[in-house]
N, CA, C and O atoms as CSV, one atom per row, in Angstrom:
chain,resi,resn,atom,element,x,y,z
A,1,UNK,N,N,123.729,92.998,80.348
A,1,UNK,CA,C,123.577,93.136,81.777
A,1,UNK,C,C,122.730,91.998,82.319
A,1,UNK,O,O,121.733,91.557,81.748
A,2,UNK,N,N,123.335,91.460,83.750
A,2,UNK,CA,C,122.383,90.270,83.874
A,2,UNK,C,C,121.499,91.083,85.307
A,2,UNK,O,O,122.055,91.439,86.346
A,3,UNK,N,N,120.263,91.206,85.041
A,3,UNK,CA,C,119.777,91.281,86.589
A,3,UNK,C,C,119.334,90.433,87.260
A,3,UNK,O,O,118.157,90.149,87.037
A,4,UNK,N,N,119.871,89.867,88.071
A,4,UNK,CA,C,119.486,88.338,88.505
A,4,UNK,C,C,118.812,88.755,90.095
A,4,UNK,O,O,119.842,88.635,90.758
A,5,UNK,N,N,118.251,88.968,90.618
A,5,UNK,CA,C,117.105,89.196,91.545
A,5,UNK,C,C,116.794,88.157,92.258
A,5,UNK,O,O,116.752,87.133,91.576
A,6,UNK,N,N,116.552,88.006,93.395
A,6,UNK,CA,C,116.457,86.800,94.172
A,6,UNK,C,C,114.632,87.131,94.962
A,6,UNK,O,O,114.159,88.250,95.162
A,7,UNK,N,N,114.137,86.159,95.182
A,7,UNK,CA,C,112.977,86.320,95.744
A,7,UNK,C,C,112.737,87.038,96.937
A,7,UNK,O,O,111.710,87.614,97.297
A,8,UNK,N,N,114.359,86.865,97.769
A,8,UNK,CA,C,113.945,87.611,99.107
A,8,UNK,C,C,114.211,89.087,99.120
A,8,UNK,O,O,113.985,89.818,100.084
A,9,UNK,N,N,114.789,89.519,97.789
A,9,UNK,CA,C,115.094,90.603,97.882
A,9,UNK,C,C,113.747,91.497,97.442
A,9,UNK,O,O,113.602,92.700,97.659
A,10,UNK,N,N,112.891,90.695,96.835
A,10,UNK,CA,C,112.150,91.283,96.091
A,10,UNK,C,C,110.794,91.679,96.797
A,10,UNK,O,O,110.148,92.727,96.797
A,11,UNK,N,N,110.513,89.872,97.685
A,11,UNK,CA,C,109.456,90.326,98.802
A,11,UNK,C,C,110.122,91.164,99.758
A,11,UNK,O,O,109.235,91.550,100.519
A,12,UNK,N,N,111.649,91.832,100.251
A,12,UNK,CA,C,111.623,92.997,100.999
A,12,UNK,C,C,111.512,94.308,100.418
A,12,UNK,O,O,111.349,95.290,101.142
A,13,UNK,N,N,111.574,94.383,99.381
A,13,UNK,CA,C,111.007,95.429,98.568
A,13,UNK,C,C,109.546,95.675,98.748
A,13,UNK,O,O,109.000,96.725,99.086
A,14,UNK,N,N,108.942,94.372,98.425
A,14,UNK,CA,C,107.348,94.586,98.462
A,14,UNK,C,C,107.127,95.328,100.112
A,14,UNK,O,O,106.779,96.473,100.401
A,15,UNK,N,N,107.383,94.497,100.743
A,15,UNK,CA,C,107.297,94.850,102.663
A,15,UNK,C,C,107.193,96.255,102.565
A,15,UNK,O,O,106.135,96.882,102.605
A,16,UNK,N,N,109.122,97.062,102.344
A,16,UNK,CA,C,108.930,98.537,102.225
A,16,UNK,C,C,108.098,99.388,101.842
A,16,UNK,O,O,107.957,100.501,102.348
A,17,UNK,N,N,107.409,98.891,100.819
A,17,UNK,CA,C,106.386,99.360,99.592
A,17,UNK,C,C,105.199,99.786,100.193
A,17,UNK,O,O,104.669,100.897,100.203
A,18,UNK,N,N,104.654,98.037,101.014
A,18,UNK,CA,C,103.397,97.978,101.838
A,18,UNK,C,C,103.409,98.529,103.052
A,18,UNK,O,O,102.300,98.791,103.517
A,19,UNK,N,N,104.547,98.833,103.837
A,19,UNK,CA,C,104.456,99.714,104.784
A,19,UNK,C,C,104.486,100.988,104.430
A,19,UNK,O,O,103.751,101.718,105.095
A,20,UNK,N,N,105.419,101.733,103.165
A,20,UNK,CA,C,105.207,103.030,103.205
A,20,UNK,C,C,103.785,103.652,102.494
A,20,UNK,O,O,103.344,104.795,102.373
A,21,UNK,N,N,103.327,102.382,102.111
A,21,UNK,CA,C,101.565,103.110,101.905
A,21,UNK,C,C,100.745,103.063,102.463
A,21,UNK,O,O,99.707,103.691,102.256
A,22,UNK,N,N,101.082,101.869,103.850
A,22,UNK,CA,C,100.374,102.087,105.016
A,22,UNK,C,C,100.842,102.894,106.236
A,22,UNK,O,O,100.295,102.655,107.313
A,23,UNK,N,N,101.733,103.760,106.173
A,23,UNK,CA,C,102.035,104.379,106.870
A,23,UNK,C,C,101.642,105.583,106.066
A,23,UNK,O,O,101.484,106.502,106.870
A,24,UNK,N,N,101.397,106.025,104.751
A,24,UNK,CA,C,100.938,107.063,104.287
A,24,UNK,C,C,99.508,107.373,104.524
A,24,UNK,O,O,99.155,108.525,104.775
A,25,UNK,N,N,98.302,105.942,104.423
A,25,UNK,CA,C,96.808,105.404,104.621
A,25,UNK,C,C,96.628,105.747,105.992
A,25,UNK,O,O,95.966,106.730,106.322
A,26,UNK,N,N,97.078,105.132,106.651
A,26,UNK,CA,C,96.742,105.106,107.984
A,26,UNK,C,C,97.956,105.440,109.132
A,26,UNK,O,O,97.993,105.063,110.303
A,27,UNK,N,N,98.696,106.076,108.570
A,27,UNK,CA,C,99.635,106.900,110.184
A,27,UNK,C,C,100.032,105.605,110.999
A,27,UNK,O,O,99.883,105.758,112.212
A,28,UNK,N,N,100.460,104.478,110.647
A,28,UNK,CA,C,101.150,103.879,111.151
A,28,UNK,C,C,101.616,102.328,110.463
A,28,UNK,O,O,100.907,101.577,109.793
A,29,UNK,N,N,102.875,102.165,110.827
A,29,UNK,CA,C,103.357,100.887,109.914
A,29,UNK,C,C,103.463,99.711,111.107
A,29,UNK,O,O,103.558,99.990,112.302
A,30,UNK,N,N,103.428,98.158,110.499
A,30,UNK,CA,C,103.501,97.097,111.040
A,30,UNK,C,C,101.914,96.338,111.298
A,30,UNK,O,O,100.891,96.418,110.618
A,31,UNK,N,N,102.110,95.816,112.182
A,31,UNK,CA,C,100.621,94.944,112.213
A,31,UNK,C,C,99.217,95.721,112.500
A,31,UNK,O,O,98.112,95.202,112.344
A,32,UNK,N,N,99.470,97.181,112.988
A,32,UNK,CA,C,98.168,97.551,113.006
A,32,UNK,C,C,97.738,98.054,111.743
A,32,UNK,O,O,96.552,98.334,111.919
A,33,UNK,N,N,98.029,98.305,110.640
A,33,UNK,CA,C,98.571,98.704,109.188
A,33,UNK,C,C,97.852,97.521,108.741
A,33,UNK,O,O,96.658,97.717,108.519
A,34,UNK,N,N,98.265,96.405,108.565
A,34,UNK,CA,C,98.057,95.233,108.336
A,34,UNK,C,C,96.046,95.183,108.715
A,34,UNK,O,O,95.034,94.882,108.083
A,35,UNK,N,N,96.287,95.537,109.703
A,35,UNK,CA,C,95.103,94.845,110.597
A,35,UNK,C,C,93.886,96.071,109.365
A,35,UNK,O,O,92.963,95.701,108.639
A,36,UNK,N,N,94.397,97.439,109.581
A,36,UNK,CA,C,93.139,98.276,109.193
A,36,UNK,C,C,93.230,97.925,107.519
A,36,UNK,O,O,92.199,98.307,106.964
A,37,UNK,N,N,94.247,97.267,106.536
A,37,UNK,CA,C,94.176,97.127,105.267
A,37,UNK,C,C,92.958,96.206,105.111
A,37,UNK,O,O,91.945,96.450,104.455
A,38,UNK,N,N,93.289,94.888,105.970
A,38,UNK,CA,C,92.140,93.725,106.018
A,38,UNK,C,C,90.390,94.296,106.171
A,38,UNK,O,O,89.433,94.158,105.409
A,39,UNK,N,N,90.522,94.938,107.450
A,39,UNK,CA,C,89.341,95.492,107.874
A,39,UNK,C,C,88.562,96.342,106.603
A,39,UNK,O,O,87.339,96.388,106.473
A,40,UNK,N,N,89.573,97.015,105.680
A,40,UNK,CA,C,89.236,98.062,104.665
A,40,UNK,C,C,88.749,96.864,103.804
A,40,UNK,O,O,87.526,96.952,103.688
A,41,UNK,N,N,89.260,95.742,103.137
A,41,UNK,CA,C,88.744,95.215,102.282
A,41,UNK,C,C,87.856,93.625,102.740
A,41,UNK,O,O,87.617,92.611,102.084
A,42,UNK,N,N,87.557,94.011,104.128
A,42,UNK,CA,C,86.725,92.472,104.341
A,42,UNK,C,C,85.046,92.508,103.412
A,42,UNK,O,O,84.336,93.489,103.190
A,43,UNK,N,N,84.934,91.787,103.224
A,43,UNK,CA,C,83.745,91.348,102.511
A,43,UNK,C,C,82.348,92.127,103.491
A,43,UNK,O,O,82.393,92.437,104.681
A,44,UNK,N,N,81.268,92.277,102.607
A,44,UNK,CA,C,79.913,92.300,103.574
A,44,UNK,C,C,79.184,90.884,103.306
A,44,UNK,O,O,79.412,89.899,102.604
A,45,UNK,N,N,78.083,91.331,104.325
A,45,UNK,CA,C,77.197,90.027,103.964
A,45,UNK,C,C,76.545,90.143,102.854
A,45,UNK,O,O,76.355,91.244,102.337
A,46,UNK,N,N,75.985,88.671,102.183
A,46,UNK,CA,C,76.377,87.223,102.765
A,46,UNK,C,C,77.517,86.778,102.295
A,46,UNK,O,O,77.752,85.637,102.693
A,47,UNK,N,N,78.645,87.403,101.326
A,47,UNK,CA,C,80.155,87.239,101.699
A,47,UNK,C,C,80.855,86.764,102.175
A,47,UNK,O,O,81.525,85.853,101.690
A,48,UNK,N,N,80.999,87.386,103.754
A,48,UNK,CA,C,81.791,87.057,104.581
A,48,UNK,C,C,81.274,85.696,105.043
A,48,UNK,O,O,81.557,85.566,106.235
A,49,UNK,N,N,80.611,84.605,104.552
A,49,UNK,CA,C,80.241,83.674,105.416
A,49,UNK,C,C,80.872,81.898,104.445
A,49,UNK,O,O,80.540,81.925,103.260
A,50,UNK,N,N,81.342,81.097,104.695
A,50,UNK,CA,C,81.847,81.400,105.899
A,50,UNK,C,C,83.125,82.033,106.183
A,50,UNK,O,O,84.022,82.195,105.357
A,51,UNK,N,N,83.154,82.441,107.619
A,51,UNK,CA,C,84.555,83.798,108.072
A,51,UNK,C,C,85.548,82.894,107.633
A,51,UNK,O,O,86.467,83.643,107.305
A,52,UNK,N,N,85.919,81.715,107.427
A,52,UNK,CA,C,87.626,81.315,107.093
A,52,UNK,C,C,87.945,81.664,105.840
A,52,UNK,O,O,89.119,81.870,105.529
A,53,UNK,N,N,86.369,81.834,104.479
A,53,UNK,CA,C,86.644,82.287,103.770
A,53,UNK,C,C,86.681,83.680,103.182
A,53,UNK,O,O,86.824,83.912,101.981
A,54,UNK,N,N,86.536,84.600,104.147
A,54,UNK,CA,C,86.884,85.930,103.986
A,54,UNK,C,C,87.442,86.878,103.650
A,54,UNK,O,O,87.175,88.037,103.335
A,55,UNK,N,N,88.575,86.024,103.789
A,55,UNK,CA,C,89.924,87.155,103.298
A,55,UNK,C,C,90.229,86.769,102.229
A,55,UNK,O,O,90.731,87.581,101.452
A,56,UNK,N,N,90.060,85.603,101.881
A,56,UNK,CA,C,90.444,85.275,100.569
A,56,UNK,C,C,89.713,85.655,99.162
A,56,UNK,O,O,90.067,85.789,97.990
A,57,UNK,N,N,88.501,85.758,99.909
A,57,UNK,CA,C,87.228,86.821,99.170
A,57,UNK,C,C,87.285,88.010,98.829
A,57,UNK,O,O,86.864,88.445,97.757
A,58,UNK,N,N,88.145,89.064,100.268
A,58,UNK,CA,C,88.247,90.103,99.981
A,58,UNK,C,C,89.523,90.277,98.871
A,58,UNK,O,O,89.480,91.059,97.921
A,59,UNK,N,N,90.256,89.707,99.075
A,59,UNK,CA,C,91.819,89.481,98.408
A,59,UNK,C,C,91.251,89.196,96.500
A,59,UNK,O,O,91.525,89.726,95.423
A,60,UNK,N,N,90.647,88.431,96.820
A,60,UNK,CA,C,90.117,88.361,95.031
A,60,UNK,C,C,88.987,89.767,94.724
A,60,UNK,O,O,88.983,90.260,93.597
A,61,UNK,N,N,88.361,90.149,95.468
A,61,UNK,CA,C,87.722,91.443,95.237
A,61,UNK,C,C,88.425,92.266,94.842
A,61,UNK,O,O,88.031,92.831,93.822
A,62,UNK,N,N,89.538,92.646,95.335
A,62,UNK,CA,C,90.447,94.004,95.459
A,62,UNK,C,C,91.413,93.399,94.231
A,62,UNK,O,O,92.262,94.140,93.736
A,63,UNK,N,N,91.266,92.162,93.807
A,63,UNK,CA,C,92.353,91.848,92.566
A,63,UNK,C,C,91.392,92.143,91.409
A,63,UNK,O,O,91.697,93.000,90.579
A,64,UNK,N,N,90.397,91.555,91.337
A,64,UNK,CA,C,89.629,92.015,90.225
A,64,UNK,C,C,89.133,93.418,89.760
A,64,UNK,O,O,89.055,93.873,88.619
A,65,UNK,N,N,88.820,93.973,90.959
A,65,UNK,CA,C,88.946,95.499,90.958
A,65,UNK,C,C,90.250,96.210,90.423
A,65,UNK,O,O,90.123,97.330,89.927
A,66,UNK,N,N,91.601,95.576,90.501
A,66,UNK,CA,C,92.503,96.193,89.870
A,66,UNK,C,C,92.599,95.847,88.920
A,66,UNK,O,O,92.978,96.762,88.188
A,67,UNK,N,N,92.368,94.286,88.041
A,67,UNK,CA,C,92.548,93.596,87.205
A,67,UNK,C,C,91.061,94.954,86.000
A,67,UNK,O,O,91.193,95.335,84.836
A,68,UNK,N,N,89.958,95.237,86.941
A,68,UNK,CA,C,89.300,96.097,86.047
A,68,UNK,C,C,89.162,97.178,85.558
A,68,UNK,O,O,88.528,97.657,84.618
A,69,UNK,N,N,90.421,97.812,86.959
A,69,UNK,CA,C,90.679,99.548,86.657
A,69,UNK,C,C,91.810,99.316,85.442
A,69,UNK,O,O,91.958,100.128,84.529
A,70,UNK,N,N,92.391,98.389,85.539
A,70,UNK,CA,C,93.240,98.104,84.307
A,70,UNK,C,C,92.636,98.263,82.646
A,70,UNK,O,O,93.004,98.871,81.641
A,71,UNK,N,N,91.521,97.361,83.003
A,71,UNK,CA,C,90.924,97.274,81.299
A,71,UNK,C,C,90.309,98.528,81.169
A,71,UNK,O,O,90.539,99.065,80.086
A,72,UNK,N,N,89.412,99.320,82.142
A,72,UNK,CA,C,89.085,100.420,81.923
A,72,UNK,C,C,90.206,101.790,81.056
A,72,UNK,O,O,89.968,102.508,80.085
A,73,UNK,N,N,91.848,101.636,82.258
A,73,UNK,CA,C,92.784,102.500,81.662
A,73,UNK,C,C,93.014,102.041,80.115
A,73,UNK,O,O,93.263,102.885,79.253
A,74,UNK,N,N,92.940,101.009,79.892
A,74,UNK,CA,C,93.488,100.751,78.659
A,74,UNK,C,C,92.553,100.726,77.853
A,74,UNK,O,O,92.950,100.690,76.688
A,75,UNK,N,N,91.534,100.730,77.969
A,75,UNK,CA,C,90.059,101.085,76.435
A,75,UNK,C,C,90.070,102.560,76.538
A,75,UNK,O,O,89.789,103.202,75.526
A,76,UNK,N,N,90.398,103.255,77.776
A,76,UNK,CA,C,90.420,104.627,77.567
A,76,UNK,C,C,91.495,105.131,76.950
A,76,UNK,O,O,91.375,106.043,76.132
A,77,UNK,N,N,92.731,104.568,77.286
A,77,UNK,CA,C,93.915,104.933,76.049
A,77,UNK,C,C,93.938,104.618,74.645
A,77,UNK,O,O,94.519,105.342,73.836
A,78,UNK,N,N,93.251,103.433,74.284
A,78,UNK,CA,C,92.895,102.819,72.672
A,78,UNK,C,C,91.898,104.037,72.230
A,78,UNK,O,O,92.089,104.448,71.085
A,79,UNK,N,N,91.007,104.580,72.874
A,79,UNK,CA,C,89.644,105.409,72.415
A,79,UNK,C,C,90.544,106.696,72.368
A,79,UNK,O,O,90.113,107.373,71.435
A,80,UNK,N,N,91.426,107.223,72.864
A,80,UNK,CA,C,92.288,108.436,72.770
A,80,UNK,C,C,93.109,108.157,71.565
A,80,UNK,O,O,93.154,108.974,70.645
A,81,UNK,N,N,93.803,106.958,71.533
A,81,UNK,CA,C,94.928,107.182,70.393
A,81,UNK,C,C,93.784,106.992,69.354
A,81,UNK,O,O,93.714,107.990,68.636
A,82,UNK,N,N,92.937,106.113,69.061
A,82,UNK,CA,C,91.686,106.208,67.642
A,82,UNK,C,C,91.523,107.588,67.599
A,82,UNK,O,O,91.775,108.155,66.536
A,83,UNK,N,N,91.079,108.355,68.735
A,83,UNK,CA,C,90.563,109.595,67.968
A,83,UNK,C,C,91.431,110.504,67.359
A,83,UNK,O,O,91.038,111.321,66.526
A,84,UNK,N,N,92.999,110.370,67.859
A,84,UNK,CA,C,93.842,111.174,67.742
A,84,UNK,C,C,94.422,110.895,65.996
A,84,UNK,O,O,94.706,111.745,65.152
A,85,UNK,N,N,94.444,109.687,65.910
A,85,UNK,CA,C,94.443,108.760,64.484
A,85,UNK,C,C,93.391,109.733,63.538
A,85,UNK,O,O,93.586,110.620,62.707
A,86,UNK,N,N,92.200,109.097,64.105
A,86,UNK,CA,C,91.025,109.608,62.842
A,86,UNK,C,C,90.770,111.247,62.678
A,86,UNK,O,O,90.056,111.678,61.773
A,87,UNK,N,N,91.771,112.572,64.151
A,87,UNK,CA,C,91.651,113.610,64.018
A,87,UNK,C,C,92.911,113.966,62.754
A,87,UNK,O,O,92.726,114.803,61.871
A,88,UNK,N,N,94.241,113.109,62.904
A,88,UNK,CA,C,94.948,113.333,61.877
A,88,UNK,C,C,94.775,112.874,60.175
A,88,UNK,O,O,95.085,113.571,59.209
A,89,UNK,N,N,94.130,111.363,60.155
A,89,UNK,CA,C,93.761,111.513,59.089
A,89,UNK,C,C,92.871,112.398,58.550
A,89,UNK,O,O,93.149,112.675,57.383
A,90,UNK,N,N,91.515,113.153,59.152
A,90,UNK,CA,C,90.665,114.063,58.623
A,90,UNK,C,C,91.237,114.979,58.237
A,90,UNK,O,O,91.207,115.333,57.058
A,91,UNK,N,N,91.905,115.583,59.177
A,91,UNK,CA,C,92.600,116.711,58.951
A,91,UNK,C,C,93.809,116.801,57.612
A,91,UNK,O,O,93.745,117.562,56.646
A,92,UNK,N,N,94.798,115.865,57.879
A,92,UNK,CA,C,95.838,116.161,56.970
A,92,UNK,C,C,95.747,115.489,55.662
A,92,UNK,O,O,96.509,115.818,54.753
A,93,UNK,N,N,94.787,114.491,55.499
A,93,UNK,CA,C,94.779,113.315,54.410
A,93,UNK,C,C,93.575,113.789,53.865
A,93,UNK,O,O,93.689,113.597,52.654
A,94,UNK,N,N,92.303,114.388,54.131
A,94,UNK,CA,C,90.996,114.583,53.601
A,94,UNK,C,C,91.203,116.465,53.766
A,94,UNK,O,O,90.685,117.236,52.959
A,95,UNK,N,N,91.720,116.751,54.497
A,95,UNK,CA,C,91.510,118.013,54.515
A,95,UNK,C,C,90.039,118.624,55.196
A,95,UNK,O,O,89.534,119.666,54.781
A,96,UNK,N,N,89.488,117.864,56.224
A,96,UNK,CA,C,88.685,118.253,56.726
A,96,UNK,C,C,89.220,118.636,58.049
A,96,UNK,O,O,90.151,118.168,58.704
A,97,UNK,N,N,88.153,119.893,58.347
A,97,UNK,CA,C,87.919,120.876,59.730
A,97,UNK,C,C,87.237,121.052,60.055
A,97,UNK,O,O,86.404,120.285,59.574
A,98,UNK,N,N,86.739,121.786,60.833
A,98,UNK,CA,C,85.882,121.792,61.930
A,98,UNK,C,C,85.698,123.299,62.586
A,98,UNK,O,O,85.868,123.369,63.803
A,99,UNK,N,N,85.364,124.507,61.872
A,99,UNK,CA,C,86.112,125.555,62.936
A,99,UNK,C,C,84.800,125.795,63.650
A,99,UNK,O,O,83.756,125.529,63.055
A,100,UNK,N,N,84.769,126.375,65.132
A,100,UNK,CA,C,83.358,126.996,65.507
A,100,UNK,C,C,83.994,128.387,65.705
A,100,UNK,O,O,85.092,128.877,65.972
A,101,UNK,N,N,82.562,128.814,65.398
A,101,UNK,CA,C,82.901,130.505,64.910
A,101,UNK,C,C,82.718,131.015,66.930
A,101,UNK,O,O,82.039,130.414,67.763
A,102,UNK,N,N,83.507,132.152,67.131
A,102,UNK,CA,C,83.820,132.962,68.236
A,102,UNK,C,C,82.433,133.130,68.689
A,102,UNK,O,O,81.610,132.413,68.119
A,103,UNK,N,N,82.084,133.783,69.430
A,103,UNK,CA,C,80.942,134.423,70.526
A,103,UNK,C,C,80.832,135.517,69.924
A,103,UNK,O,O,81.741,135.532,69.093
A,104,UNK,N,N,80.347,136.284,69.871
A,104,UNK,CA,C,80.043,137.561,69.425
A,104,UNK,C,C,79.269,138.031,70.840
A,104,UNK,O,O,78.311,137.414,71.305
A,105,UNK,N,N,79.711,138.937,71.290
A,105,UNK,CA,C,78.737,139.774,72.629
A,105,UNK,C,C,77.539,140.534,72.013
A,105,UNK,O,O,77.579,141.119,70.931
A,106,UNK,N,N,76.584,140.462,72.746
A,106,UNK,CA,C,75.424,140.626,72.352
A,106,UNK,C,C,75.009,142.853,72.975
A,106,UNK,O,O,73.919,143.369,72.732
């Protein structure tokens, strides 16, 4: 199968994308959408200075922030599959357990 994809098809995909999550965010699509995304991620001070470089500030903020929720998801999935690893080897290869005994009511 060839999927051959063209750029404009792809940034109107993105468009749809970015309006239907700014119309989900903020109750309305097109430039005021636009306007409150910017406003959400403009820089504080001393940041924002100078203002031409602002957005481009905020734009790398909000990338690195995803670029870090990333490494976070993924050391938290490596630390799940290790434990799940070292719960099966204990268990089925060493034969170790673990039981805690019930509550007993007093």
């Amino acid at each position: 199968m060839n999927f051959d994809i063209g750029w404009a098809v792809l940034a109107m995909a993105a468009r749809k994308a970015a309006d239907a999550v700014a119309t989900q965010w903020f109750g309305a699509a097109g430039p005021a959408a636009v306007t409150a995304i910017v406003q959400f991620a403009k820089p504080v001070d001393p940041f924002d200075q100078p203002s031409f470089f602002a957005p481009l500030i905020g734009l790398a903020a909000a990338v690195a922030g995803l670029l870090l929720t990333g490494v976070a998801v993924s050391s938290l999935s490596a630390l799940l599959a290790s434990l799940v690893g070292l719960g099966f080897l204990l268990a089925r290869v060493y034969g170790i357990t673990i039981d805690f005994a019930q509550f007993r009511p007093a």
